[in-house]
N, CA, C and O atoms as a Maestro MAE file, in Angstrom:
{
 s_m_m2io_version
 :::
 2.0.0
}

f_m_ct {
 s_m_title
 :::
 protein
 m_atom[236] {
  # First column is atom index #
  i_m_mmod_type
  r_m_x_coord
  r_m_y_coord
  r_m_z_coord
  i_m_residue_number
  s_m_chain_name
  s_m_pdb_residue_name
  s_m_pdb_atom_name
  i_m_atomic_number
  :::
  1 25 0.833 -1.184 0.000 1 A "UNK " " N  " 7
  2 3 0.000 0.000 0.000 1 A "UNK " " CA " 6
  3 2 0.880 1.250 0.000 1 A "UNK " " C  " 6
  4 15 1.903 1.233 0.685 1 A "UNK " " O  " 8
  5 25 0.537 2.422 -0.772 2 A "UNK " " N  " 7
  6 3 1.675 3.285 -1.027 2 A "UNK " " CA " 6
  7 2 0.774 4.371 0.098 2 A "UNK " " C  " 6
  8 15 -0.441 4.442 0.283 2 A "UNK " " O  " 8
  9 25 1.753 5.046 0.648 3 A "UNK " " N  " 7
  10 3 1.443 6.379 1.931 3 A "UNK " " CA " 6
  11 2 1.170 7.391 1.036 3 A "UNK " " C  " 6
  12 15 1.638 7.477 -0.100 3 A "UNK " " O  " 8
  13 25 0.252 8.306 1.672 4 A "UNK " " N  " 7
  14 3 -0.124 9.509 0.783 4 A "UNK " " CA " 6
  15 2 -0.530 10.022 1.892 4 A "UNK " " C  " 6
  16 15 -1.117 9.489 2.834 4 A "UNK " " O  " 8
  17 25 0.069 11.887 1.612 5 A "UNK " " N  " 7
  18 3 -0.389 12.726 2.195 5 A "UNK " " CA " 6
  19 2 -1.540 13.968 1.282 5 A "UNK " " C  " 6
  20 15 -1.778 13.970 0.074 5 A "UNK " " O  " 8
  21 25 -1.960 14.710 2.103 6 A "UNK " " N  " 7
  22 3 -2.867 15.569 1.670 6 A "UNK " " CA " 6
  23 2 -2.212 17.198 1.894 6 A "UNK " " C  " 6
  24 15 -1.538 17.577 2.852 6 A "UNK " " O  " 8
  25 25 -2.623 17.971 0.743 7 A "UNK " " N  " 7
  26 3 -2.216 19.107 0.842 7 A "UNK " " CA " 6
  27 2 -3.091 19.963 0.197 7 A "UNK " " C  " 6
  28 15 -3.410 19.590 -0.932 7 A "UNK " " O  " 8
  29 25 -3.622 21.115 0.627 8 A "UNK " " N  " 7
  30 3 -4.117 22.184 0.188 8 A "UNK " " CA " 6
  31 2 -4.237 22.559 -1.340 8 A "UNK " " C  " 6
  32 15 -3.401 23.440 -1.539 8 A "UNK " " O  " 8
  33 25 -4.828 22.308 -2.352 9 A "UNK " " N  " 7
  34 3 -4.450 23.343 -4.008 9 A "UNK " " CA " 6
  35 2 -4.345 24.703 -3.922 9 A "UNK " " C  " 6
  36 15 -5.405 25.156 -3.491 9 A "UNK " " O  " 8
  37 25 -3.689 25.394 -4.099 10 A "UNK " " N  " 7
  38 3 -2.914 26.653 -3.819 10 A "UNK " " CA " 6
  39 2 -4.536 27.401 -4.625 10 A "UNK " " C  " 6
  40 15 -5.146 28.405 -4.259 10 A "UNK " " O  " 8
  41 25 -4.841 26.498 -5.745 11 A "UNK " " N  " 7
  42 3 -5.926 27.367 -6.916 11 A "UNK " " CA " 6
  43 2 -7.445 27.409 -5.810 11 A "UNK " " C  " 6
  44 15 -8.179 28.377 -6.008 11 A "UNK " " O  " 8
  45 25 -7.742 26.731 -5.063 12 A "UNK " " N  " 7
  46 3 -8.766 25.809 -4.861 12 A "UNK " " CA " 6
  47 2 -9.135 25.623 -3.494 12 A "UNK " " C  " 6
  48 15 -10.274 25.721 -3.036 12 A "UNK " " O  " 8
  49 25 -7.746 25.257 -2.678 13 A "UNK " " N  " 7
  50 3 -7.821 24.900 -1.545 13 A "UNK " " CA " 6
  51 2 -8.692 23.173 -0.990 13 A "UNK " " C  " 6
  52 15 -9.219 22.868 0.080 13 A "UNK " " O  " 8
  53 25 -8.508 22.420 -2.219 14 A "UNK " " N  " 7
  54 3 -9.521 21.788 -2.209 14 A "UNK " " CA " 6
  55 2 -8.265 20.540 -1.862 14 A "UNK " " C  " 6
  56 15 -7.200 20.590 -2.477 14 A "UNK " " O  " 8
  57 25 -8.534 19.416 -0.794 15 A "UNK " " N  " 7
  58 3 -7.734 18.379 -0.932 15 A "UNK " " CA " 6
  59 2 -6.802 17.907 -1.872 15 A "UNK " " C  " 6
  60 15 -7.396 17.828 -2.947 15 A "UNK " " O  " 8
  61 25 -5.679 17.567 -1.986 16 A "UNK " " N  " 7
  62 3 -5.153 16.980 -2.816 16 A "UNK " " CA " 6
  63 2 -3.991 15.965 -2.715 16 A "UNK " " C  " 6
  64 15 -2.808 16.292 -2.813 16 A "UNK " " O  " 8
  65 25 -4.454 14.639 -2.500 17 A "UNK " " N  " 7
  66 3 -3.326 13.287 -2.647 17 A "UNK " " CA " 6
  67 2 -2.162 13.111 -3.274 17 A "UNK " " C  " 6
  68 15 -2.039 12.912 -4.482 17 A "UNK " " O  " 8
  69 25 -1.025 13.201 -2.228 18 A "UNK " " N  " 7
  70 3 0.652 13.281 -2.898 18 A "UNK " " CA " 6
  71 2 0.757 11.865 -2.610 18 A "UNK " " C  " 6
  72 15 0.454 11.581 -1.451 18 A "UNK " " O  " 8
  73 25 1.056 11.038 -3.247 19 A "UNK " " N  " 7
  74 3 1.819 9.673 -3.236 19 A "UNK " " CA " 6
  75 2 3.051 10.556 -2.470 19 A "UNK " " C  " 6
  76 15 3.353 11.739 -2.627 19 A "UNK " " O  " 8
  77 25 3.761 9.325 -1.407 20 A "UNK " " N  " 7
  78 3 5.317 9.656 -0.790 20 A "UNK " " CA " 6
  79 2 6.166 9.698 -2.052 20 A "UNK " " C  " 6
  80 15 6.927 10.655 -2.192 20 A "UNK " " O  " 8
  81 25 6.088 8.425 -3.304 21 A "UNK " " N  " 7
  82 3 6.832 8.467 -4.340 21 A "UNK " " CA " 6
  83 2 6.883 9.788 -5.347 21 A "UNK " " C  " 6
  84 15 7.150 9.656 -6.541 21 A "UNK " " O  " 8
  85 25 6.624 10.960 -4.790 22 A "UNK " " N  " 7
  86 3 6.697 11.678 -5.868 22 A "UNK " " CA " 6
  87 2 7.874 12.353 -6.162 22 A "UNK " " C  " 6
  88 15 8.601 12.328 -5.169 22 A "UNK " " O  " 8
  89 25 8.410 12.982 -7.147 23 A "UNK " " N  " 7
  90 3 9.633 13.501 -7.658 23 A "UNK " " CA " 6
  91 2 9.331 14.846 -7.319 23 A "UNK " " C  " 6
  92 15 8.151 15.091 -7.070 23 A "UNK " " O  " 8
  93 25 10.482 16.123 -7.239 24 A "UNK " " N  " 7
  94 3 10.450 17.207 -7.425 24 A "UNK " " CA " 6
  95 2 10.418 17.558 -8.910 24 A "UNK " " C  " 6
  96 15 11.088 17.026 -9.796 24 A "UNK " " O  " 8
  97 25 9.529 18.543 -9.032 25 A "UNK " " N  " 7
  98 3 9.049 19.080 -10.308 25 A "UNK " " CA " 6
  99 2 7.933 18.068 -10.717 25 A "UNK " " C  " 6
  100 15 7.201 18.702 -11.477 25 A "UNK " " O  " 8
  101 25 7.602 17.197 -10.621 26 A "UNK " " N  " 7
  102 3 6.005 16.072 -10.768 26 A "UNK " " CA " 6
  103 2 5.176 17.488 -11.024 26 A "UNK " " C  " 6
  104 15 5.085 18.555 -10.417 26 A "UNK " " O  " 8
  105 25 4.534 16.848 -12.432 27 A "UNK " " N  " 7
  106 3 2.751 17.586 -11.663 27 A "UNK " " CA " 6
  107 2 2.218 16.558 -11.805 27 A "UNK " " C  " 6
  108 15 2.512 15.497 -12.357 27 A "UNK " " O  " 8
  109 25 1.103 17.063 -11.076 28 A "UNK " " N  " 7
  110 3 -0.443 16.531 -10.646 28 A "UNK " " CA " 6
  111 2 -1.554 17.417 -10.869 28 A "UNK " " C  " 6
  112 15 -1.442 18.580 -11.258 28 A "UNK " " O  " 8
  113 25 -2.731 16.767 -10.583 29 A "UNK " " N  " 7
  114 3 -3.867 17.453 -11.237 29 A "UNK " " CA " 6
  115 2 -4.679 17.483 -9.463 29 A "UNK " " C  " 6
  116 15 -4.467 16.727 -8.516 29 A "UNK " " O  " 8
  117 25 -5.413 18.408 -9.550 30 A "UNK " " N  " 7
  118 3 -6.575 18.688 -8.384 30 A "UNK " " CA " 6
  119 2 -7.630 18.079 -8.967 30 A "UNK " " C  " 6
  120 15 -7.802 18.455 -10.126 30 A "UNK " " O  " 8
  121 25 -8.481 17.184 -8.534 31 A "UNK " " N  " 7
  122 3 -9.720 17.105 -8.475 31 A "UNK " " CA " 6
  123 2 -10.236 17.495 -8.431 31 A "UNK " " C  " 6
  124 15 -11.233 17.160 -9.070 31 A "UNK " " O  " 8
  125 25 -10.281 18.775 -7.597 32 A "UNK " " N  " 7
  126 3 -11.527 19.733 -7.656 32 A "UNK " " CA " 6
  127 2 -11.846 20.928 -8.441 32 A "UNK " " C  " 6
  128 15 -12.928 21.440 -8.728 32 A "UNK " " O  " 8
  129 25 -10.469 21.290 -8.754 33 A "UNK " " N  " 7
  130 3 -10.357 22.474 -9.866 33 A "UNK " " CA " 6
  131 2 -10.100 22.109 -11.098 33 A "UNK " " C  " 6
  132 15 -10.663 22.600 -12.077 33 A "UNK " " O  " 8
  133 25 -8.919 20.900 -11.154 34 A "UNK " " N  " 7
  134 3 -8.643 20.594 -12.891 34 A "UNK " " CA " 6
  135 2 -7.454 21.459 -12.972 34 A "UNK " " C  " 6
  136 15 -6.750 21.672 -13.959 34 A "UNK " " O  " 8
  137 25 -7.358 21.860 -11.938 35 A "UNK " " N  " 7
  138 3 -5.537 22.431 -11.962 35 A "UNK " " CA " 6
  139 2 -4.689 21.809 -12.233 35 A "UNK " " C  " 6
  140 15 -4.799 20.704 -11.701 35 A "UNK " " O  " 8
  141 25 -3.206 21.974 -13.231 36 A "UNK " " N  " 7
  142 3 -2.142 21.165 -13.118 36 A "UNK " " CA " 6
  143 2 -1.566 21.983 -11.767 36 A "UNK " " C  " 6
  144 15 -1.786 23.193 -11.705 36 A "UNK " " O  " 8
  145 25 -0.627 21.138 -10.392 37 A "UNK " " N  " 7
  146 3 0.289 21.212 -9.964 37 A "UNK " " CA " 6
  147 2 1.509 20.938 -9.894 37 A "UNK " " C  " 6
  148 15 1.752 19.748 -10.093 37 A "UNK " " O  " 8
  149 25 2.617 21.767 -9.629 38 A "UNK " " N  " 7
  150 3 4.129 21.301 -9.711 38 A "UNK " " CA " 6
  151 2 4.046 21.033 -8.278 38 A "UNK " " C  " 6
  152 15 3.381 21.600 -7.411 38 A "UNK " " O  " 8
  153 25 5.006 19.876 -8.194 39 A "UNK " " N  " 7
  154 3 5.702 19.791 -6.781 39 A "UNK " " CA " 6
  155 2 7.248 20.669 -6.763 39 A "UNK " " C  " 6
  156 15 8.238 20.347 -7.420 39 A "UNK " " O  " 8
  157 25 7.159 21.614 -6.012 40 A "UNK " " N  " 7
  158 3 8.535 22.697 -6.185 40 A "UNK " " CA " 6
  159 2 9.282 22.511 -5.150 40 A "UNK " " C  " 6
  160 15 10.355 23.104 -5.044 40 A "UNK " " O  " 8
  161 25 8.714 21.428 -3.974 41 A "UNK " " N  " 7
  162 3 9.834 21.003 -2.950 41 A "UNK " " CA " 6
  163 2 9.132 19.809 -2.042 41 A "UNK " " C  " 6
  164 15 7.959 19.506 -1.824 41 A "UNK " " O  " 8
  165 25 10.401 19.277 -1.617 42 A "UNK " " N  " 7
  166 3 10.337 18.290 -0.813 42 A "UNK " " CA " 6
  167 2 10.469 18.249 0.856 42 A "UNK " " C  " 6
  168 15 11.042 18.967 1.675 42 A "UNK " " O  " 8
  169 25 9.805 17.274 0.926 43 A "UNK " " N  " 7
  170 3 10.053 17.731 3.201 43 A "UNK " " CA " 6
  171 2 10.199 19.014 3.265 43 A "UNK " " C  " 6
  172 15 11.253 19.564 2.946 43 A "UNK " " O  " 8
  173 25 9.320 19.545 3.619 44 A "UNK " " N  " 7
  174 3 7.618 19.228 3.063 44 A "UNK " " CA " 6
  175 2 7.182 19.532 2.170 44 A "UNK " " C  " 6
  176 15 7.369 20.658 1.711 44 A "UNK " " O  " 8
  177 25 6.523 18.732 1.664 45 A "UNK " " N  " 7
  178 3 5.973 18.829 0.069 45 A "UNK " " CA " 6
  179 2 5.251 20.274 0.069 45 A "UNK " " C  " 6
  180 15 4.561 20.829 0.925 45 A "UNK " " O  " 8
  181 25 5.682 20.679 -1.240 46 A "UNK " " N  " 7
  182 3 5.381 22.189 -1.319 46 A "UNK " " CA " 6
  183 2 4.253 21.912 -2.798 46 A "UNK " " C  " 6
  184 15 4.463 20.959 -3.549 46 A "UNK " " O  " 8
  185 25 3.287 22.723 -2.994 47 A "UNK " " N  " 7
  186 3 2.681 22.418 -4.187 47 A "UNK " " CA " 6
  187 2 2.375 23.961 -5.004 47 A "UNK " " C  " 6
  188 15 1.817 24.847 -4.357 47 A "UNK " " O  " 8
  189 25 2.748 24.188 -6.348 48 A "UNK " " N  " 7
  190 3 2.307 25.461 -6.638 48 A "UNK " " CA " 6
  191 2 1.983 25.277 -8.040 48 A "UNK " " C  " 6
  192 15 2.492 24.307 -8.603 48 A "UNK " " O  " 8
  193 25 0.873 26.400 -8.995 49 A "UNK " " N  " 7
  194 3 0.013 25.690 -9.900 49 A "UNK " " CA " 6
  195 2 1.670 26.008 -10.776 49 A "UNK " " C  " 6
  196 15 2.639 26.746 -10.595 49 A "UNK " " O  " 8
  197 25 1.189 24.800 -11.920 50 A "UNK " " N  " 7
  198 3 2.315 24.332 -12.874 50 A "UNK " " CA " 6
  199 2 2.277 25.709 -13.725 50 A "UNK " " C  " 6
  200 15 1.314 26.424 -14.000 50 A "UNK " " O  " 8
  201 25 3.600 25.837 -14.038 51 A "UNK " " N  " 7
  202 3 3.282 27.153 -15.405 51 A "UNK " " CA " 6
  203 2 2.742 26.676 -16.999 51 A "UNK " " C  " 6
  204 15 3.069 25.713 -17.692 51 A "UNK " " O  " 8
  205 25 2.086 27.436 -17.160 52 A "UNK " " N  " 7
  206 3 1.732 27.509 -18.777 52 A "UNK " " CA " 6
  207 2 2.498 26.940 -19.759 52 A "UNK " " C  " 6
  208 15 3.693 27.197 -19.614 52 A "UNK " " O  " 8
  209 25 2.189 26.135 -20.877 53 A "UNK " " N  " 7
  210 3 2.811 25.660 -21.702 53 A "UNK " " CA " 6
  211 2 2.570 26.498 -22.923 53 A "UNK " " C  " 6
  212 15 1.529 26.457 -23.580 53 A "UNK " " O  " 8
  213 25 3.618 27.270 -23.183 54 A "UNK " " N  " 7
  214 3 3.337 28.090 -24.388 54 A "UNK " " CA " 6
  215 2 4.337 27.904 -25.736 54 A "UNK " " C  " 6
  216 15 5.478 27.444 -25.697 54 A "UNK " " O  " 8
  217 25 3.544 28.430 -27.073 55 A "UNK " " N  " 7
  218 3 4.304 27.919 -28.073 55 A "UNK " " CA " 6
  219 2 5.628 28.760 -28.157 55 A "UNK " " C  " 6
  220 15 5.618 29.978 -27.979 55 A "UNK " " O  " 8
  221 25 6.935 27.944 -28.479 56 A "UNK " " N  " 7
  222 3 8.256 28.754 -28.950 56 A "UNK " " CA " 6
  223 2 8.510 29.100 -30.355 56 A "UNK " " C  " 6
  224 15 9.143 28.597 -31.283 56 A "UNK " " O  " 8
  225 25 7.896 29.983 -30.199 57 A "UNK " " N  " 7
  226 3 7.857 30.623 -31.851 57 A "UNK " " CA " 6
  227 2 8.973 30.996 -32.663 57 A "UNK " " C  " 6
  228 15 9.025 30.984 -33.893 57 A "UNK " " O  " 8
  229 25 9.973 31.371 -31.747 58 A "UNK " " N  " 7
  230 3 11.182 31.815 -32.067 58 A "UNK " " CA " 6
  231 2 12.301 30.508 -32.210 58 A "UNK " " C  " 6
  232 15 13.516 30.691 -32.136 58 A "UNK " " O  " 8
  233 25 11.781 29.392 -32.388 59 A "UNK " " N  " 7
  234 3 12.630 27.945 -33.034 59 A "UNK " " CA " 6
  235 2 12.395 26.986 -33.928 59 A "UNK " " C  " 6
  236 15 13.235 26.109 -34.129 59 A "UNK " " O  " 8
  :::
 }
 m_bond[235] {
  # First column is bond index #
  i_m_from
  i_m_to
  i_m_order
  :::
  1 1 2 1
  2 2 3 1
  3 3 4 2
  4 3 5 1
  5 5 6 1
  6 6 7 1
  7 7 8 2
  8 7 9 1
  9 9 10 1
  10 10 11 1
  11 11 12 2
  12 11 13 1
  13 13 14 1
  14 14 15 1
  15 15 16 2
  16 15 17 1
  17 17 18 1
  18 18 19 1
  19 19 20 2
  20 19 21 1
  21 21 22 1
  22 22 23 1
  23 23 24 2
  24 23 25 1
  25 25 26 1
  26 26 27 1
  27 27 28 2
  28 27 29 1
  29 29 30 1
  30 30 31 1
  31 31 32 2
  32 31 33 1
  33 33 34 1
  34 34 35 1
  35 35 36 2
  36 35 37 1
  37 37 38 1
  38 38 39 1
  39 39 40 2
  40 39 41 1
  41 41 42 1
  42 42 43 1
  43 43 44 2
  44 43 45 1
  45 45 46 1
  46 46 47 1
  47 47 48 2
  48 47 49 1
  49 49 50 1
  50 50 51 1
  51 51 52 2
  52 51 53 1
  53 53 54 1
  54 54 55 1
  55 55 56 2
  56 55 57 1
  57 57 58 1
  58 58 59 1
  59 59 60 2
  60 59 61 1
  61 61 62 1
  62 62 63 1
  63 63 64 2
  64 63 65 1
  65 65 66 1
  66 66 67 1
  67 67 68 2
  68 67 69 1
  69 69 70 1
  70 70 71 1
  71 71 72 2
  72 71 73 1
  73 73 74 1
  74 74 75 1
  75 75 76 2
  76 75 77 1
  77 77 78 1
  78 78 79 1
  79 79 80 2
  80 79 81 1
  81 81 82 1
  82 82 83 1
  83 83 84 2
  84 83 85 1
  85 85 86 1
  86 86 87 1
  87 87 88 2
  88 87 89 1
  89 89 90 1
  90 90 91 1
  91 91 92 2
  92 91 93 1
  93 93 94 1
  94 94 95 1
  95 95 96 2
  96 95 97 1
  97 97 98 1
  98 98 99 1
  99 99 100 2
  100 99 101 1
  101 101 102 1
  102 102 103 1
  103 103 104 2
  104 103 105 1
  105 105 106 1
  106 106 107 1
  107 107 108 2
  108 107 109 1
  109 109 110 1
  110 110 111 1
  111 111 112 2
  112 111 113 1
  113 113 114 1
  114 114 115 1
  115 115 116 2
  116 115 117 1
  117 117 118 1
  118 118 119 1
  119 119 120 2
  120 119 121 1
  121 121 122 1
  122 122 123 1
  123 123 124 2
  124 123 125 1
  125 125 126 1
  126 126 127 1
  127 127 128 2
  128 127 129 1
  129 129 130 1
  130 130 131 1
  131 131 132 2
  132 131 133 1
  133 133 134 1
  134 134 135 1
  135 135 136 2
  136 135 137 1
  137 137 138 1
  138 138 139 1
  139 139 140 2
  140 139 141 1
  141 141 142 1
  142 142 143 1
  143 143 144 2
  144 143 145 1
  145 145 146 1
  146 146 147 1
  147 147 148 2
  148 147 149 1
  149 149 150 1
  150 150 151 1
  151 151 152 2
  152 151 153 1
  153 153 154 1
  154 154 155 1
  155 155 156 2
  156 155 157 1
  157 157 158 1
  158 158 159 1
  159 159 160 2
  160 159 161 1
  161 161 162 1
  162 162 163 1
  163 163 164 2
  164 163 165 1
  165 165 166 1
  166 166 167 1
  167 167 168 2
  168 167 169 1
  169 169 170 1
  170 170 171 1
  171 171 172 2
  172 171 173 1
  173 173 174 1
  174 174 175 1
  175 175 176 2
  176 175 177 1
  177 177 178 1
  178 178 179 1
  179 179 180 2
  180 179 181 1
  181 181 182 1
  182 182 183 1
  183 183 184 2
  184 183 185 1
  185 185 186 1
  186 186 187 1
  187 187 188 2
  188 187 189 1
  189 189 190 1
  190 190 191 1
  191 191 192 2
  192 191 193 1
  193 193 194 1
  194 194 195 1
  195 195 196 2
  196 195 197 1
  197 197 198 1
  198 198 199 1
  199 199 200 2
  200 199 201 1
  201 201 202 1
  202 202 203 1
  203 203 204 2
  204 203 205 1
  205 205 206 1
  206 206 207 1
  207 207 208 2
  208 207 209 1
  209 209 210 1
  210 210 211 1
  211 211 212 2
  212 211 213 1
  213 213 214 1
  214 214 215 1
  215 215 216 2
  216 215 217 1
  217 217 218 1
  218 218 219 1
  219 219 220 2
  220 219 221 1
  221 221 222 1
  222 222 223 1
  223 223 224 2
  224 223 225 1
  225 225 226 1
  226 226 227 1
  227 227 228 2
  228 227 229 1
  229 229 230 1
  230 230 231 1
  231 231 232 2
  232 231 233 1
  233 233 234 1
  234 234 235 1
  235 235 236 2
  :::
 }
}
């Protein structure tokens, strides 16, 4: 059984399930908003919404 903690959505405030296995920089999605999240740190897991994926026009 894998451990999971719960943390706040920064967008939302709405619950959100970290597996212990997660990487720094991971996203994840909120359930309740449909937010992507980055994980931006570890002990203690820090969560903040992922940035925008925008086109590079200039390559």
């Amino acid at each position: 059984m894998t451990m999971t903690t719960l943390q706040a959505c920064p967008e939302c405030e709405d619950e959100v399930r970290i597996s212990q296995s997660v990487r720094l920089n991971e996203i994840i999605d909120c359930a309740g908003c449909r937010s992507e999240l980055e994980i931006v740190a570890l002990a203690p897991t820090v969560l903040a919404l992922a940035p925008e994926v925008e086109e590079d026009w200039g390559e």
